[in-house]
C-alpha positions as CSV (number, residue, x, y, z in Angstrom):
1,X,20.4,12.6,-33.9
2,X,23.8,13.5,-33.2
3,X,24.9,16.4,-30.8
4,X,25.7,19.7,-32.4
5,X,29.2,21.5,-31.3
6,X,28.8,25.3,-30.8
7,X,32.0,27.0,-29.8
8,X,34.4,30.3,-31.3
9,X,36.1,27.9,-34.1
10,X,32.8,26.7,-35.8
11,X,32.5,28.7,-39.1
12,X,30.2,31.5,-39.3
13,X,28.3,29.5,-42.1
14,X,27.6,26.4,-40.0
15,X,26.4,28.6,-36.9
16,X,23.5,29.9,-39.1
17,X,23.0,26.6,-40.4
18,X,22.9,25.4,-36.5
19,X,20.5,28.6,-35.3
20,X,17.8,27.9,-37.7
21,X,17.9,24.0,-37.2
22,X,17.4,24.7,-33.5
23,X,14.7,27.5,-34.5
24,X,12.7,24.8,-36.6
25,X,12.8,22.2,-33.7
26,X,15.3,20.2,-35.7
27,X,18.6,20.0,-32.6
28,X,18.0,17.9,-29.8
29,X,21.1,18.0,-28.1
30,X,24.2,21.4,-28.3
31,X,27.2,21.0,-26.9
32,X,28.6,24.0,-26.4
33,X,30.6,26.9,-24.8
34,X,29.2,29.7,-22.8
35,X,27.7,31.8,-26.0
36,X,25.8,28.4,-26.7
37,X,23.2,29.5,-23.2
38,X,21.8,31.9,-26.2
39,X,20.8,30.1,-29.1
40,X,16.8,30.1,-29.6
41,X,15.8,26.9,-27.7
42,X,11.9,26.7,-28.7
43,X,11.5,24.0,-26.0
44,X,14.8,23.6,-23.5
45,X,14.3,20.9,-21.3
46,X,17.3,20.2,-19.2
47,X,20.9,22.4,-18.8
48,X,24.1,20.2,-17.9
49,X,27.2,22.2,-16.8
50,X,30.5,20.0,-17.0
51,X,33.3,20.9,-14.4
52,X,31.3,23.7,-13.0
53,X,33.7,25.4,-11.1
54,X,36.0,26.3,-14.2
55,X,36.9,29.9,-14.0
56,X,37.0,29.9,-17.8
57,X,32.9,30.0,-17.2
58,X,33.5,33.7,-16.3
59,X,33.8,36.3,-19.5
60,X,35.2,39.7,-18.5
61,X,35.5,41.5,-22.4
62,X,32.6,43.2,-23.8
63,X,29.4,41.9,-21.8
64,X,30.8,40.3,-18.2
65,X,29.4,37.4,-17.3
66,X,29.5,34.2,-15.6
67,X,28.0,31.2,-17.7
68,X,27.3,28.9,-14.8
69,X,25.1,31.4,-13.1
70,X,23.7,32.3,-16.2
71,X,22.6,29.0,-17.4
72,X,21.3,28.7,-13.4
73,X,19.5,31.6,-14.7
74,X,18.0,30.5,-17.5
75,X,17.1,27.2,-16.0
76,X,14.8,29.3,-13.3
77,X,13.1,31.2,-16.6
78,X,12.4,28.0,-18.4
79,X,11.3,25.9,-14.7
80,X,13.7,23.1,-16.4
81,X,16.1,21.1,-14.2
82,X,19.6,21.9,-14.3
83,X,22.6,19.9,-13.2
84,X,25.9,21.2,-12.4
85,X,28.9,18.4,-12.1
86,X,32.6,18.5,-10.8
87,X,34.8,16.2,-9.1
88,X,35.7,19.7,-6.9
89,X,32.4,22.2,-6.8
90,X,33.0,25.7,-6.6
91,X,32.7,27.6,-3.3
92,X,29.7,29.2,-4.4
93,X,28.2,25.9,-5.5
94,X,29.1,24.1,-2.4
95,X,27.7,27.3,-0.3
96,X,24.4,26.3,-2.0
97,X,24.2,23.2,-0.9
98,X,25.0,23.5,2.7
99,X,22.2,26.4,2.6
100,X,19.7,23.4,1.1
101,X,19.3,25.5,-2.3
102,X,20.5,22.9,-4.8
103,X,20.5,18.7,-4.3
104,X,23.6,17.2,-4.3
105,X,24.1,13.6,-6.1
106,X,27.5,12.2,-5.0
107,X,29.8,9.3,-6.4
108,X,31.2,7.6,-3.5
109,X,34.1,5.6,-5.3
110,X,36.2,5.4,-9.1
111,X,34.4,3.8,-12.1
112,X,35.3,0.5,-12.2
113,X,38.3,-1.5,-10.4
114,X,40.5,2.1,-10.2
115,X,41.7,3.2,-6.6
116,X,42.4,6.4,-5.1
117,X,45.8,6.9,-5.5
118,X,48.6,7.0,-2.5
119,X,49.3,10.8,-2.2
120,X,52.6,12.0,-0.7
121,X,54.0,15.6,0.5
122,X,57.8,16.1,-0.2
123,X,58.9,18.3,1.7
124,X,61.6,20.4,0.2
125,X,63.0,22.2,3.1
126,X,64.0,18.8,5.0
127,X,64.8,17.0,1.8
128,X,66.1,20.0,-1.1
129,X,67.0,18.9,-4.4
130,X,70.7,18.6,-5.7
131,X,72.1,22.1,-6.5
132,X,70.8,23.6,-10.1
133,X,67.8,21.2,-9.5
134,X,64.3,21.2,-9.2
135,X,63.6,17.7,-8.3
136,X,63.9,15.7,-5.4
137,X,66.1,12.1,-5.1
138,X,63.0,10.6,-4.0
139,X,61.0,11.7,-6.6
140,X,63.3,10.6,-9.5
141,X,63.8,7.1,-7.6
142,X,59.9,7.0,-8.1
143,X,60.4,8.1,-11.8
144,X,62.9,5.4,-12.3
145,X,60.8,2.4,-10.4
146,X,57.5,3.5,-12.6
147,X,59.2,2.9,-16.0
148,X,60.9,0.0,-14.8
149,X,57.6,-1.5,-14.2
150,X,56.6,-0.7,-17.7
151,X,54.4,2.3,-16.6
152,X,54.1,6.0,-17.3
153,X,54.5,9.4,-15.7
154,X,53.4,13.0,-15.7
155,X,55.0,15.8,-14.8
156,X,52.9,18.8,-13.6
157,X,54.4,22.4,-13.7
158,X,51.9,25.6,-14.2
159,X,54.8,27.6,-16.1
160,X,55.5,27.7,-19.7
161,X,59.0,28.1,-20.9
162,X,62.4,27.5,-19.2
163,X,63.0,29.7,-16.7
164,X,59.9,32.1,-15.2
165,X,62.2,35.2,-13.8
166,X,65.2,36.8,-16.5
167,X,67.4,39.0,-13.8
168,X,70.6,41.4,-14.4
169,X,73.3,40.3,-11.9
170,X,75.1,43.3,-11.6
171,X,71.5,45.3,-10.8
172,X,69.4,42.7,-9.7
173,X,66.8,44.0,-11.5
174,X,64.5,41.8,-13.1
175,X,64.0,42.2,-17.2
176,X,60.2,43.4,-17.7
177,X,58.0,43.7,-21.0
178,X,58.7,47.1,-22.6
179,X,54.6,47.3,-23.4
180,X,53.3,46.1,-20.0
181,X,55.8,46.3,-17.0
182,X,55.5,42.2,-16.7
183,X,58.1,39.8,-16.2
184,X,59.7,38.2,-19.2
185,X,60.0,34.4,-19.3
186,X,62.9,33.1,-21.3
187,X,61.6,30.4,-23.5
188,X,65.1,28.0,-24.4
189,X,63.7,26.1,-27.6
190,X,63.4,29.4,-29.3
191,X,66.2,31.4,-27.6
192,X,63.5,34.2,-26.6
193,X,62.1,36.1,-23.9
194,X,58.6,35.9,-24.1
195,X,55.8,38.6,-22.1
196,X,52.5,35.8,-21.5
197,X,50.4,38.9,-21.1
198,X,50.8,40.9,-24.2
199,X,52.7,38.2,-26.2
200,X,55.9,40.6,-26.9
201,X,59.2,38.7,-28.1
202,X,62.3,39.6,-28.3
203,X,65.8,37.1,-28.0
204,X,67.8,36.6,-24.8
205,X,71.2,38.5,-26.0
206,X,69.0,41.5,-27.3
207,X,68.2,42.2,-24.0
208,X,71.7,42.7,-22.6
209,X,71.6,46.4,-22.5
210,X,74.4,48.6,-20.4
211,X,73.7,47.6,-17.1
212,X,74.1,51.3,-15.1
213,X,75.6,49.2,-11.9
214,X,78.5,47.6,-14.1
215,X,78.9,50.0,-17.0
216,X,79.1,46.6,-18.8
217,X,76.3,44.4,-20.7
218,X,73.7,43.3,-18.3
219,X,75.0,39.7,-17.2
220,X,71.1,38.1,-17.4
221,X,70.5,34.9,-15.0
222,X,67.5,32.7,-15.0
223,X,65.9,31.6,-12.0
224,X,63.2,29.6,-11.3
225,X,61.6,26.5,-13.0
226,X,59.4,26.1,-16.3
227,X,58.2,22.9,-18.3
228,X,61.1,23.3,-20.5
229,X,64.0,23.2,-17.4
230,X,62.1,20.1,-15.9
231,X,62.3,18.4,-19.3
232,X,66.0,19.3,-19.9
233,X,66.9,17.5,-16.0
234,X,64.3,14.4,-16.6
235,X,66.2,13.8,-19.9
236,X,70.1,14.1,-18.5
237,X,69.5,11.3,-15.5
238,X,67.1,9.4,-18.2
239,X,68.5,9.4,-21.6
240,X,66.8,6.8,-23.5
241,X,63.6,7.8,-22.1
242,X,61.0,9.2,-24.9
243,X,59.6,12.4,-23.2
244,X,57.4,15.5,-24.1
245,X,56.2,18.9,-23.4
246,X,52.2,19.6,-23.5
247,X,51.3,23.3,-22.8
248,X,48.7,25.7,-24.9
249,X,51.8,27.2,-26.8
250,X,52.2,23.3,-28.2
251,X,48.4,22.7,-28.3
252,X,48.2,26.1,-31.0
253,X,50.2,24.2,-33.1
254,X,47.5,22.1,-35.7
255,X,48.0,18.6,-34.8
256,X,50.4,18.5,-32.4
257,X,49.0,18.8,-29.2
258,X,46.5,15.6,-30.5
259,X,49.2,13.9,-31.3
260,X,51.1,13.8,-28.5
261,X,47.9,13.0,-26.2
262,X,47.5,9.9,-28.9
263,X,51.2,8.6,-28.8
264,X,50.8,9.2,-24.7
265,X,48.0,6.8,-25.2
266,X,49.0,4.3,-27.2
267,X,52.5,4.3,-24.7
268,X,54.9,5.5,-27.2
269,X,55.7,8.1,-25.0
270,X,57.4,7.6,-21.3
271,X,56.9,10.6,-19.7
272,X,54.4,14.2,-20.0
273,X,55.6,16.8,-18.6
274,X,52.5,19.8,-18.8
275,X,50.5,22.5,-17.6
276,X,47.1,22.5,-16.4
277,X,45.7,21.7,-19.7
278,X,46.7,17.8,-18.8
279,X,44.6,18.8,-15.4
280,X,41.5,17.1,-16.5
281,X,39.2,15.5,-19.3
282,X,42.2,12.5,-19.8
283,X,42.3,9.1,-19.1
284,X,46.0,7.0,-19.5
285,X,45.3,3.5,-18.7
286,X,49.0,3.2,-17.5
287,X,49.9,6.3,-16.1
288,X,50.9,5.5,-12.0
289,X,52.8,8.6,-11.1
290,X,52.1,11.7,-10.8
291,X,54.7,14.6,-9.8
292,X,53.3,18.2,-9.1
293,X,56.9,19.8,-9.2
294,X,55.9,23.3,-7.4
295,X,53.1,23.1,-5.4
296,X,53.6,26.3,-3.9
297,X,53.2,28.4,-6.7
298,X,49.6,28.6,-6.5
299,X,49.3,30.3,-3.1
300,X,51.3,33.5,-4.3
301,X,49.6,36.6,-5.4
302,X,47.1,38.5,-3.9
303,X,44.0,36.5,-5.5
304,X,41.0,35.8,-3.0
305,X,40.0,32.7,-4.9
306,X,44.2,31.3,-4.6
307,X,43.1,29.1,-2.1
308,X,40.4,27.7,-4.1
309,X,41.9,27.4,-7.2
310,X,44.9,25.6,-6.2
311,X,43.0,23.2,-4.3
312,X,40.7,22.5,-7.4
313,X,43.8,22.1,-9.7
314,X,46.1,20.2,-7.9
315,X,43.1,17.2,-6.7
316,X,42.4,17.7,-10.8
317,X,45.7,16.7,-11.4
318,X,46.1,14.1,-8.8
319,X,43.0,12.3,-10.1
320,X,45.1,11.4,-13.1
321,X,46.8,8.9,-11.5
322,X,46.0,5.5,-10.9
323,X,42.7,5.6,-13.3
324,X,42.4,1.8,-14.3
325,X,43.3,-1.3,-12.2
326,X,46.8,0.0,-11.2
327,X,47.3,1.6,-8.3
328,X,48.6,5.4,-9.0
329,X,51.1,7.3,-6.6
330,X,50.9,11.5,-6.7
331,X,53.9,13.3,-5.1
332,X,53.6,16.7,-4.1
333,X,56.9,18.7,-3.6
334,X,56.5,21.9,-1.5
335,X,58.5,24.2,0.8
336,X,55.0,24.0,3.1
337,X,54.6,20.7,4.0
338,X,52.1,21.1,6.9
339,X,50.0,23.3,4.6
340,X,46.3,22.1,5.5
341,X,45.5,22.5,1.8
342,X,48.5,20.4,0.7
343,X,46.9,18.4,3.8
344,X,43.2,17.8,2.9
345,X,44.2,16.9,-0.7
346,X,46.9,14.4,0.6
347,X,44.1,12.8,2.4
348,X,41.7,13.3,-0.7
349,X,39.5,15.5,2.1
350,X,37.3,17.9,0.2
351,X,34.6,18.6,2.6
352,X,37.2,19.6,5.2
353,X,38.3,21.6,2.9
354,X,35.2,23.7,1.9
355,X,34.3,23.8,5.3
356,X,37.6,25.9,6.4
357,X,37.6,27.9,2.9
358,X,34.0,28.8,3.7
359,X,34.3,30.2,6.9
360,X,38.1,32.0,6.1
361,X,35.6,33.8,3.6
362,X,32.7,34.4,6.0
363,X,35.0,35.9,8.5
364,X,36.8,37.9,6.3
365,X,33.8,39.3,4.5
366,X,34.7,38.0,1.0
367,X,32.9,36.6,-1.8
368,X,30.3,35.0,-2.2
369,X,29.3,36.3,1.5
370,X,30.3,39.7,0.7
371,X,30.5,41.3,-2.9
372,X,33.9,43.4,-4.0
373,X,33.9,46.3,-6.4
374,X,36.7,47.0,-9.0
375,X,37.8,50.6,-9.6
376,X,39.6,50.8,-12.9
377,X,40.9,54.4,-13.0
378,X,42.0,55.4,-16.7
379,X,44.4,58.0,-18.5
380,X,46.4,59.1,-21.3
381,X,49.0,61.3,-18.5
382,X,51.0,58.2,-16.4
383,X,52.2,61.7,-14.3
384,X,48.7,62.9,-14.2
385,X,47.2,59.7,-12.7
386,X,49.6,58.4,-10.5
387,X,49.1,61.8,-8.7
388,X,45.6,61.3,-8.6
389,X,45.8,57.9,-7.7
């Protein structure tokens, strides 16, 4: 019989439908998302996680929990094997392994005739871009040499929008979300500034209040790059090149996102310029370059797991390179060349890498060596509690 999909967009009609089929002993096989570890299996036999170390696994509203240890879990309950799969495990994963808790099953080369592709720091300190870009020379000689040779390219950016930070250049002040104190990003397509936490909106010349250093109208500059902004300078150096934007904003429109993937396909399209939603689960016969724009980006923020994360994301995006019988090239621009993370995936090194992470972790008492609690202190007096606090 055919698989059954459980996820948030099936109906609520067809999930009753699918709960008493598997109750009767009718469903052999459920695809599924996280809530799917709690349909009434009579007789589970075997549990297969896909890209295990996705931190979209983890469900912090209403009942927190993490659906790869969970369905570890349940395996244990049920004495049925599991198998958890990733072309980069998780720390906690890989932790298990080295401790001889779980067997490991590795694949030693690509399916078929594809090679690892050649991977290449930029560094952006010794060789900057032109002024008001983002992009190396070297990077769009590489552009124009791929399409020359009848081949395609993706552009890798983890920032929606056009420009990232809206400042006042009288103040210096950067423009915030009036709900949420978070930095607005100006979206150019749609002339707003948009808040990507709350989802507040509001256009770029409503925002040019008095500036109290001028006494004038805020003079707003944009800084930084988005997907749009690397779109706008791909397309002024390449005009007659057919190019598009893939980011969840596009993927929420019906059909779009599909498309796009289709016409990427099919080669109608020269160049992708995304977010990490083109990270992994894709396979272009013909796409040989790979460009992650800001590779930096990752390591900022006070996240324990930025490290890890970044590592995962960027050998994710790397991997789409070069998938068939032509070889594939990744360029990696950063301002921190001799990064040994930017190092170990140059050199497509993950056990170096693991190794390192583990014992930065271990040393520093972090997860999953040492567990962290989260105090969330909460009232309806902002005086009241930042005195307490």
């Amino acid at each position: 019989t055919n698989p059954l999909l459980w996820h948030s967009d099936v109906k609520v009609s067809e999930k009753i439908k699918i709960w008493k089929s598997i109750i009767d002993g009718n469903v052999n096989i459920v695809v599924g998302a996280r809530s799917s570890l709690f349909l009434p299996f009579k007789n589970l036999g075997l549990i297969i996680v896909d890209e295990e170390h996705d931190q979209s696994f983890k469900q912090e509203e209403g009942v927190i929990y993490n659906a790869r240890d969970m369905a570890v879990v349940r395996a244990k309950i049920s004495n049925i094997p599991i198998i958890l799969c990733s072309a980069t495990l998780s720390i906690e994963t890989k932790l298990n392994i080295l401790e001889k808790k779980y067997k490991v099953v590795k694949l030693k080369e690509r399916y078929g005739e594809a090679e690892v592709p050649e991977v290449k720091i930029i560094n952006l300190v010794e060789t900057p871009p032109e002024k008001g870009m983002w992009l190396s020379e070297e990077v769009h000689n590489e552009l124009k040499k791929t399409i020359e040779s009848g081949n395609q390219a993706l552009f890798f950016l983890n920032r929606r929008g056009f420009a990232p930070y809206v400042f006042c250049n009288s103040c210096y002040k950067k423009i915030l979300c009036p709900n949420c104190d978070v930095g607005l990003v100006y979206h150019k397509k749609i002339d707003n500034l948009i808040c990507h936490h709350c989802g507040y909106k509001s256009l770029l010349e409503n925002n040019k209040k008095n500036c109290k250093e001028s006494e004038k109208k805020c003079d707003l500059f944009l800084y930084g790059p988005g997907v749009e902004k690397i779109y706008e300078e791909i397309k002024n150096k390449n005009k007659n090149l057919n190019i598009e934007i893939l980011t969840s904003d596009v993927m929420q429109k019906k059909g779009k996102g599909e498309t796009i993937l289709r016409r990427f396909e099919r080669e109608e399209i020269n160049v992708i310029i995304g977010t990490q939603i083109l990270a992994k689960g894709h396979h272009f016969p013909k796409l040989t370059l790979v460009v992650i724009v800001d590779a930096d980006f990752g390591f900022i923020g006070g996240d324990l797991r930025a490290a890890e994360k970044t590592f995962q994301l960027l050998t994710q995006v790397s991997g789409r390179s070069g998938r068939s019988k032509l070889l594939g090239k990744v360029l990696i621009q950063s301002t921190m060349a001799d990064n040994p993370i930017l190092k170990n995936i140059e050199k497509f090194d993950l056990e170096s890498f693991f190794l390192e992470e583990i014992n930065t972790r271990k040393e520093s008492g972090l997860p999953p060596f040492k567990k962290l609690c989260s105090l969330i202190l909460v009232s309806k007096n902002e005086k009241k509690l930042n005195k307490f606090c």
